[in-house]
N, C-alpha and C positions, 0 to 999 in steps of 0.2 A: 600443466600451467599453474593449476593452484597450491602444488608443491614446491615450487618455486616462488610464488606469492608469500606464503608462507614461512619458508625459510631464508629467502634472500631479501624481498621489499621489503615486506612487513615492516621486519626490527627495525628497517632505520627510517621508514614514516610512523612509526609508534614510540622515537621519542620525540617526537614533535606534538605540538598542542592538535586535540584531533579537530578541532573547527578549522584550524589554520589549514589545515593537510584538506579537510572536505573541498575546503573553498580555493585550494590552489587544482584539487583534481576536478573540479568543475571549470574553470578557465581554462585547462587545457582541453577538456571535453566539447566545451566551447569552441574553441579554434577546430579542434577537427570536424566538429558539425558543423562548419562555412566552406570546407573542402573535400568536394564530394571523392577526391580520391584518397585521404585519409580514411573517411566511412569505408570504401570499400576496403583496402588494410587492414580495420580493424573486423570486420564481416570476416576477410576471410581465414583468420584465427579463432575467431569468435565464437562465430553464428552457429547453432547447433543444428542437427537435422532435423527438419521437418515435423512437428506433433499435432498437426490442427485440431483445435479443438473450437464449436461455433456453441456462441451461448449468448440468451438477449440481442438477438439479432446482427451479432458480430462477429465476424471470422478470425480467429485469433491463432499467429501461426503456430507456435506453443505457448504449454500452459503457465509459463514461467514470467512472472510478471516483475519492474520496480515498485516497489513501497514507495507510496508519500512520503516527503519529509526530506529525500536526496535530490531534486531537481526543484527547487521554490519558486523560480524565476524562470522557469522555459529556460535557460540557456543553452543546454542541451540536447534538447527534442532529439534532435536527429540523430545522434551520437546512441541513444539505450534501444536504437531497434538495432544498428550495428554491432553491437555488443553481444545479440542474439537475444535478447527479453522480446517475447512474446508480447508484451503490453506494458504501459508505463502511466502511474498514475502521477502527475506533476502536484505542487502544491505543498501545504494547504495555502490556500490563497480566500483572504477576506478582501470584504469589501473596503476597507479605508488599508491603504499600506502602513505596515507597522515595523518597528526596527526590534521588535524581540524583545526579550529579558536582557539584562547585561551579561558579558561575558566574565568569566567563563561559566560556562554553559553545557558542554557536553564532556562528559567523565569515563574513558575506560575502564572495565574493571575484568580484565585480561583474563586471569586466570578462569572467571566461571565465562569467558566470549560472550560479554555482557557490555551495556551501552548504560548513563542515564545521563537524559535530557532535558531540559527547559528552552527548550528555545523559544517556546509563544510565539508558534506562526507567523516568524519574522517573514516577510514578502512585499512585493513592490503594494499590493492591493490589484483588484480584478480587472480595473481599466489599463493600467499598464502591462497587465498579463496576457489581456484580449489581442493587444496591440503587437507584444511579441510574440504571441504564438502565429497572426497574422502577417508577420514577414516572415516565419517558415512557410508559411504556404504560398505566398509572393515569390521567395526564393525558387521555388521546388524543390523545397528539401524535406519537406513534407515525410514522416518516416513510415515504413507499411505495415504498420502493427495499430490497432486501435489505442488510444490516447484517452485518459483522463485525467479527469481534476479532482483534485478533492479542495471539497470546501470548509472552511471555519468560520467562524463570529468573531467579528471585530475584537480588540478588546476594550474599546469604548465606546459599545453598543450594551445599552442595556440587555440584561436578559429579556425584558418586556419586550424589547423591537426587534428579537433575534431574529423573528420572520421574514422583515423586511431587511435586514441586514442581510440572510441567505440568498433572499431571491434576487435582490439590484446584484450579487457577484452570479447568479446563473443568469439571467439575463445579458449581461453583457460578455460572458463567456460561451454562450451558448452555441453561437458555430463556430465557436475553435475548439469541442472538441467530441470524441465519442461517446463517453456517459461522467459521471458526477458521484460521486461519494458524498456522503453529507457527513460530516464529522461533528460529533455531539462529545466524543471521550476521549479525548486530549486530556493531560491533567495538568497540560502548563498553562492552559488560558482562564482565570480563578472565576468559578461557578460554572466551567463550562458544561461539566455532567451533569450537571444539575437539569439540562435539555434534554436526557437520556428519558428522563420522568415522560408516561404515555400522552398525558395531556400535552404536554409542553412538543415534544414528537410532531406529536401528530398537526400540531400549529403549523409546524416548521414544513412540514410533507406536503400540505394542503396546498400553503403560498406557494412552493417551488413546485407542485404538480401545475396549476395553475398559471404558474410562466413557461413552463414546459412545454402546455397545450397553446399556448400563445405566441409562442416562438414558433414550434413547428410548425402550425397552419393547415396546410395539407399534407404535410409530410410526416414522415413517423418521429414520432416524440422520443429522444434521448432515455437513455435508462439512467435509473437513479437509484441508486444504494445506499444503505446504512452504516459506518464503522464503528462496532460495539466494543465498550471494552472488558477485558478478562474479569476483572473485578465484580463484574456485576453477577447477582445471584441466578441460577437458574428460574425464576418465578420473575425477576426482573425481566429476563433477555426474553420468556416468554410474551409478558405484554408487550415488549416492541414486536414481536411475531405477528400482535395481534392484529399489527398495521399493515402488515403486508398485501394485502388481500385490498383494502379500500384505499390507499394509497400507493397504490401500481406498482410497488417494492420491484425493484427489477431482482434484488438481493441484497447479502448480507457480508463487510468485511468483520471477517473477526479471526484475529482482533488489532486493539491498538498496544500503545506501555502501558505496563501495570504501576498504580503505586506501593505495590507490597514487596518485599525485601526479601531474601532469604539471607539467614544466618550464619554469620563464617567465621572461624577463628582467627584468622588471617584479620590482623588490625588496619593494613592498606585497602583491602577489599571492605570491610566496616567502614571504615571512614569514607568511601567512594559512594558506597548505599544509603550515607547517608544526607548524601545530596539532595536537595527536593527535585523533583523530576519523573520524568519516565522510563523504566527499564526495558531494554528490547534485548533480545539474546538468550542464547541457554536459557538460563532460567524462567522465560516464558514458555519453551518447547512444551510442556506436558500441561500447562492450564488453557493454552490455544486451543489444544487439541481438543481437550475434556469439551471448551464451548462449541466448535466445530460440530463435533459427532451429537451434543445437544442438539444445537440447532438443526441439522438434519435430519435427526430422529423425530422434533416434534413436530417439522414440517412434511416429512417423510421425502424428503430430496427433493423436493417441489419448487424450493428457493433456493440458489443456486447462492452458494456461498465462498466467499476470495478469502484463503487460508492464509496466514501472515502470523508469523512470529515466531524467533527462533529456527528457522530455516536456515539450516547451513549443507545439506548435502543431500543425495537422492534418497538414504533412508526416511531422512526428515522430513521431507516432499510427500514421499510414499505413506504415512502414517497419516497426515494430513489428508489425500487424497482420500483414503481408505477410510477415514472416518467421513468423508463428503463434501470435501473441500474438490470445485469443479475450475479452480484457479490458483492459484498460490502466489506471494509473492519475499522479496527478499529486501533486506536492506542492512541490520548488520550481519545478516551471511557475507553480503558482498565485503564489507568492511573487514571482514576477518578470513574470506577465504579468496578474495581478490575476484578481476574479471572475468575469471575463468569459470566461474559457481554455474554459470545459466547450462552452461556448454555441458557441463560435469552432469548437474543434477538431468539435464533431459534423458542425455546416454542413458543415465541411472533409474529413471524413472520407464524408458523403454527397453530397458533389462527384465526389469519386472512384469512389464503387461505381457512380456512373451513367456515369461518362466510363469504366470498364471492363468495363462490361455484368453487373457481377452483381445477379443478384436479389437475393437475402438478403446481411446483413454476414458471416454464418458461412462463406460461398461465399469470401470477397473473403482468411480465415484461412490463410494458409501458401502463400498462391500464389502466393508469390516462392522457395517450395521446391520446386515443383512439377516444375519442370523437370529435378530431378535424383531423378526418378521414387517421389520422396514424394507420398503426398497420397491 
């Protein structure tokens, strides 16, 4: 299927504007998430076999997850567990709804299977979001894969109020979904990394630990993760490690777009890079990686970290895992190898765990770090 994506869809939705083509395949995604027998349709093309993997107290059917940033508005909850993702993180969603940068906004740049973006967290905001993910579950259309959010900071929230800004969008999302991303490394919301800084962190982790424990009550408290991005120095991404431990870090995504460019002769591809924005694709593959198997090694696999970036096939998956990525997920893999990617890379990824002899996927985590007496 994704040879066919490939060679027959692709070209003729890549000459189209790419926000045009996202936002038209989100309303059709839309419509078959209100008709539960379109879902199963697409399930049964789709859905790949079986890889459970449980981590942070969630059962996850496989490890193949969507990236933030393709579903803003819940439209299509229902529709990405069909499709066979393991997990879907929606989003990012702040607290006041915002209409993004102006278009255009998002830039292919084909040849290296590369993205950049600005879109500044365009999304309805958190109350409208609670509200539609609460007619999925009205509905019962509710999908069987664990559901997240990822969250951002307004962009006309001071830096100083970022706390309060995070925690009114988890509070009022809090039972719509399974755990929360806190997104601090975006590079289209201006100063938003600047939250990456430990102090500033650790602000942010305190308030939303806080509504966390206050929401659930008696019940177990939602996990909450971090998404770091590639850019940040190894010495950096250690001090947010440092919070892991006092601020219940359920984990770690990393990562997010870079804003560093690579070099090309190619004067269309230059000109595309030279977009402001975020890069996702290829050219991420090998810096995701590098902070992956960091962060692993300094935690010694102990925070459980969702690999992201540059993901287009089961090799890419497999490097990721094997530096200690206990999740993965995809977003312009999908964009460039079509619906078929999830299907593809599990096949591919349970190629491997049998030509390596592990029993379980958890077994197959970090054991390309292994040998320098982690693990």
């Amino acid at each position: 299927m994704t040879w066919a994506y490939r060679t027959l869809l692709r070209p003729l939705l890549f000459r189209q504007d790419s926000e045009t083509i996202h936002n038209r395949t989100i309303h059709r995604l839309a419509w078959a998430s209100r008709h539960p027998w379109a879902l199963a349709a697409m399930g049964s093309f789709l859905r790949p076999a079986s890889m459970p993997v449980e981590l942070f107290g969630l059962k996850f059917p496989n490890p193949v997850g969507l990236a933030a940033g393709m579903d803003k508005e819940g439209r299509a909850v229902p529709a990405w567990a069909a499709m066979g993702f393991g997990f879907s993180e929606l989003g990012g969603i702040t607290w006041h709804g915002q209409p993004g940068n102006d278009r255009p906004r998002v830039f292919r740049a084909i040849p290296d299977e590369a993205l950049v973006n600005r879109m500044g967290f365009n999304n309805p905001g958190a109350e409208a979001m609670a509200r539609q993910l609460a007619d999925w579950r009205a509905r019962g259309l509710w999908p069987d894969h664990p559901v997240g959010i990822n969250l951002g900071k307004s962009k006309i929230t001071p830096l100083t109020e970022a706390a309060t800004d995070y925690s009114n969008s988890l509070r009022a999302l809090w039972p719509h979904a399974d755990f929360f991303v806190v997104n601090v490394s975006s590079p289209n919301t201006p100063n938003l990394r600047q939250l990456q800084d430990k102090s500033a962190l650790d602000e942010i982790l305190a308030a939303l630990q806080e509504v966390n424990s206050q929401s659930a009550g008696a019940s177990a408290q939602k996990p909450i993760l971090v998404k770091v991005a590639p850019d940040l120095s190894f010495s950096a991404l250690d001090e947010i490690l440092e919070l892991a431990v006092p601020r219940k870090l359920a984990g770690i995504v990393a990562t997010n777009t870079t804003i560093t460019r690579p070099q090309r002769a190619n004067p269309d591809l230059q000109r595309i890079y030279g977009e402001t924005g975020g890069l996702s694709g290829r050219p991420l593959t090998a810096r995701s990686t590098e902070v992956i198997a960091h962060l692993y090694r300094q935690t010694q696999g102990k925070v459980p970290i969702i690999g992201v970036g540059g993901i287009f096939n089961a090799a890419d998956a497999w490097d990721k895992i094997v530096a200690g990525a206990s999740l993965i997920q995809v977003y312009t893999g999908l964009v460039y190898e079509g619906p078929g990617v999830v299907r593809s890379i599990v096949s591919g990824v349970d190629s491997r765990l049998r030509a390596g002899g592990f029993r379980r996927f958890l077994d197959a985590v970090g054991s390309g770090n292994r040998g320098s007496g982690v693990g």
